[in-house]
N, C-alpha and C positions, 0 to 999 in steps of 0.2 A: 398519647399523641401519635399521629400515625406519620409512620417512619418514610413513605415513599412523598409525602408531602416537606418531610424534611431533605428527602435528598432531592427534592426537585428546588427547594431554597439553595441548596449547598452548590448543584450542577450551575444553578442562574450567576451565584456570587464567583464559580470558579472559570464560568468562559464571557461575562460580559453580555451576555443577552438571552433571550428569549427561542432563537431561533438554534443558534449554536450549543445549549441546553440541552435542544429538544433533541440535536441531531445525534447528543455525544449519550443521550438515555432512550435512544431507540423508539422514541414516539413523537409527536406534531407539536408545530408550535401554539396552534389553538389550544391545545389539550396541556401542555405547560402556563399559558395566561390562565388557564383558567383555572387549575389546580392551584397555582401560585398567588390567586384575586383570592380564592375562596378562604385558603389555609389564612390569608392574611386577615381576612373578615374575622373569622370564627377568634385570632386570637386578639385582634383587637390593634392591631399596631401594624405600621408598612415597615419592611425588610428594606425593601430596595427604591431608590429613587431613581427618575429620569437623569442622565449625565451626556456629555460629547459621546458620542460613538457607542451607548449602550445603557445598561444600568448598572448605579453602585450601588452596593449593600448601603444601609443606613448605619450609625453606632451601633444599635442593637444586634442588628446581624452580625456585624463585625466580629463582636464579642464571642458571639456562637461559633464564627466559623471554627475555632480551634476541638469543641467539644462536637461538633459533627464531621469534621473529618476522623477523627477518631471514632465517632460509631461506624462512616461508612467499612474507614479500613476494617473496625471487626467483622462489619455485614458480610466482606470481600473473601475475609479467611473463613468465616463460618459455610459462606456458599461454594466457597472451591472444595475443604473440607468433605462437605456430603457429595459432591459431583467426583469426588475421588474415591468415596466407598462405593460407585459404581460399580458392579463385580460382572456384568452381562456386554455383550457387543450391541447395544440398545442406546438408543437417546439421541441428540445432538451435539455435533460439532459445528462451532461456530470457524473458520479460515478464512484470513486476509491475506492478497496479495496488492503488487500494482496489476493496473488495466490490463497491459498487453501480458503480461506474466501471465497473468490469472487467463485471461482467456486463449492464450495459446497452449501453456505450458501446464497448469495447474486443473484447469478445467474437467479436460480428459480422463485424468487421474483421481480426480472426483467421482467422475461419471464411471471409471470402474469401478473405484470401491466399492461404491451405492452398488452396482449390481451385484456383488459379492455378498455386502452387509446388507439385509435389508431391512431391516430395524433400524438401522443409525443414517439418519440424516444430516447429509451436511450442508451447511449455508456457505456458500462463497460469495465473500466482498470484497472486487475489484475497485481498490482504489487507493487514490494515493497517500489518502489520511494514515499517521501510521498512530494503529491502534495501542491502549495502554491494557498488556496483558496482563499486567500485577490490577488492573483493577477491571479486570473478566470483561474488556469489552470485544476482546474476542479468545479463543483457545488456541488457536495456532499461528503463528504468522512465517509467511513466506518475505523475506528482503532480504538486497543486497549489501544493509549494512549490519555491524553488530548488533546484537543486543544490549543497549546498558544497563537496565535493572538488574541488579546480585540476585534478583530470585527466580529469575527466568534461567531455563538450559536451552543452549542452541547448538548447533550441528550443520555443518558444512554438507550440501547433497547434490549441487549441481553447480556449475560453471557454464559460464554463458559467454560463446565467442563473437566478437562484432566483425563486420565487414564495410566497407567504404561502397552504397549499390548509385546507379544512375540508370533513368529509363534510355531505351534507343535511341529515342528521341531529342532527349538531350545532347548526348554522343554525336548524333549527324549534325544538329546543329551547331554545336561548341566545340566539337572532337576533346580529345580525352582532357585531363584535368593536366596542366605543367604545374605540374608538385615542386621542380627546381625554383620555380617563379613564387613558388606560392598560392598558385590559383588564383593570379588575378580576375580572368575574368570570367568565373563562376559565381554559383549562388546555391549557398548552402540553406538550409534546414536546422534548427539543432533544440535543447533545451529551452525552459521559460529559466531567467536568472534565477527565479526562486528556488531551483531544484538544488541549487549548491554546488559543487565542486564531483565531476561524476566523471570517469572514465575515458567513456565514450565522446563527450566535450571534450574533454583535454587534449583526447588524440585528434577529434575532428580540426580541435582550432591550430595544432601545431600541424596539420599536413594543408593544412588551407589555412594561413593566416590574414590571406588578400580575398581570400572572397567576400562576397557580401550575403551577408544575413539576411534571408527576404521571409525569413518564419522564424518565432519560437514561440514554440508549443508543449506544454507538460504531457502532453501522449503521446507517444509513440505510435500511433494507429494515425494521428496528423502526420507525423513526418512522413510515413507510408506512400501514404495520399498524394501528398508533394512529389514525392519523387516518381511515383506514378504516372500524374500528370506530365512528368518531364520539364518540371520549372526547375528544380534543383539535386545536391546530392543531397546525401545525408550516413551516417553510419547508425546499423540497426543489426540488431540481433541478428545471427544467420539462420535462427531458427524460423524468423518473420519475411529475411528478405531470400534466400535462397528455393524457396518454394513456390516466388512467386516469379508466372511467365514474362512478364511483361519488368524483370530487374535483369542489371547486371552487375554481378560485382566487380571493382576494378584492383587491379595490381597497387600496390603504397607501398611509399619506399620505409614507413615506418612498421613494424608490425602492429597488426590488430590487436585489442585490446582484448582482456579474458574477465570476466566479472563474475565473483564466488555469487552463491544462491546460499542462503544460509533461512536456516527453518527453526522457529524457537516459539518453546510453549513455558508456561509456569511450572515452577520444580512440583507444585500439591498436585498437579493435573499427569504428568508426563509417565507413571504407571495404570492411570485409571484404563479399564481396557478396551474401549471404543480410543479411546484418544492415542494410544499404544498400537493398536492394529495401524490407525491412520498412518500415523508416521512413520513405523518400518514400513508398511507397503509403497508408498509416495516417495519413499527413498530409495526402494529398489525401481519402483516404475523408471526412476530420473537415473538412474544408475543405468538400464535399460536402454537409455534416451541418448548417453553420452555423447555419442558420436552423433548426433543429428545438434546438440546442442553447443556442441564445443568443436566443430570437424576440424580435422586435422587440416 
């Protein structure tokens, strides 16, 4: 029975559809229906049925789930395994950041390695999905928060300083922010709810608790934009907002916030030696960077 038709059943029964399947096995959702129609023909029986908001496994599948997630996990060890008897600076690295991380911060240092290494290609994916490294969907990840997996090692490499920016614009037309007041009457920028409990929110809303919320947006390259335009403030990275002509950042009576950058791969991967080179260099690069990332 061919194994990649069992883990396209197991990917559908474990995220609820066809499309989020397709996204978390790195192929299309036509090409999942149709693996999934076929495999279902050939054995004679439907897995999965139509449901509110997606599809359920049927009993049958049910039953299965417990004995394919146990091949995928041995799939998982056996492929990390041989990517670990790697012995050459050859192959690919898969690395995940967020959006604006990735494209300001992580990118760069991408782009030098490659020219260092040139055998080893590395894929960078900017986004917010945070990827599951015990089951290889990607080799490295760049976040700001722990790791919780026991089989993942992580490491602390950079810190990232925010600041409170507003355009000129803003400034002439409103003059500065009364933080004693609370900022009544301004108009902030800041996270989408879904992001959670982050830093940078928390200080925004204790130094303006009276402004009004006129965006939330999960990228950071939106709040940018905003505050560009001169609609609102926002706090952002000083490595995103300090560089740019048209910001200013202002005095707050609270101090900015500091946010760890923390880099973590699977323990079977973290001696292979393309995966080895990546990460001491990316950690000196950001060692390199401090003071533009964190300024004093």
């Amino acid at each position: 029975m061919d194994w990649d038709n069992l883990r396209i059943a197991l990917a559908v029964a474990r995220h609820g559809s066809l499309s989020a399947a397709a996204r978390a096995l790195g192929t299309t959702q036509p090409t999942v229906s149709r693996r999934l129609g076929g495999f279902e023909r050939r054995i004679g029986v439907k897995l999965f049925e139509r449901a509110a908001g997606g599809l359920s496994p049927t009993p049958l599948c049910a039953a299965l789930l417990d004995g394919l997630d146990r091949m995928d996990e041995g799939a998982l060890v056996i492929e990390r395994r041989i990517a670990a008897r790697d012995t050459g600076l050859q192959g690919t690295i898969s690395v995940t950041s967020l959006d604006w991380l990735g494209d300001c911060v992580v990118a760069p240092i991408v782009a030098r390695f490659g020219s260092l290494h040139r055998l080893v290609s590395v894929e960078l994916i900017n986004d917010g999905r945070v990827f599951n490294l015990s089951r290889h969907e990607a080799d490295i990840a760049f976040r700001f928060r722990s790791f919780e997996q026991e089989d993942l090692i992580e490491r602390k490499v950079a810190d990232i300083g925010y600041g409170l920016y507003a355009a000129p614009a803003y400034l002439e037309r409103l003059g500065p922010p009364d933080f004693a007041a609370g900022c009544p009457g301004d108009a902030v920028v800041t996270l989408h709810e879904g992001a959670g409990r982050v830093c940078q929110v928390d200080w925004l809303e204790a130094l303006a608790p009276k402004a009004q919320v006129i965006l939330r947006a999960n990228g950071l390259h939106a709040h940018l934009s905003a505050v560009e335009a001169g609609v609102a403030l926002a706090a952002l990275p000083r490595v995103l907002g300090d560089g740019r002509p048209g910001l200013r950042r202002l005095d707050t009576p609270l101090p900015a916030p500091v946010q760890a950058v923390r880099l973590g791969v699977h323990a079977d991967l973290r001696d292979t030696p393309r995966i080895r080179a990546f990460i001491d260099f990316a950690a000196s690069e950001l060692k390199a960077r401090a003071a533009v990332l964190n300024p004093a």
